[in-house]
N, C-alpha and C positions, 0 to 999 in steps of 0.2 A: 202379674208376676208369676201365680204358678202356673199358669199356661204354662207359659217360656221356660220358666225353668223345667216344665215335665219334657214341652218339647225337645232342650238341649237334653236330659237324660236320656229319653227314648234315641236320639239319634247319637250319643254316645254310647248306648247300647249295641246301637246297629256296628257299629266303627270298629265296638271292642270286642264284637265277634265275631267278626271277618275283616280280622287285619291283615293286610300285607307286612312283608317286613320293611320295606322302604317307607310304609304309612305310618309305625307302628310308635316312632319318635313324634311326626307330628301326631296322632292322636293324644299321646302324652302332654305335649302344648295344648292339645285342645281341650282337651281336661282342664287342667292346670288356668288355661284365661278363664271358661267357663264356669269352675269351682270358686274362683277370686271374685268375678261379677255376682255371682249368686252368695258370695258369704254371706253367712247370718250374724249377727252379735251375739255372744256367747255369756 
């Protein structure tokens, strides 16, 4: 599990700093599924 989850960060990372604007919405989604799969219990 923190593999994946490091790896969805690191390539979030990449995405989120070198967005295009046309990309910029989906990256937003892809946050957003990515952050939901990965919740923790709080």
């Amino acid at each position: 599990m923190e593999t994946v989850a490091g790896f969805a960060g690191g390539l979030l990372r990449e995405l989120t700093f070198s967005p295009s604007s046309e990309d910029s919405e989906l990256i937003s989604v892809a946050q957003k599924e990515i952050l939901s799969s990965f919740k923790f219990s709080e």
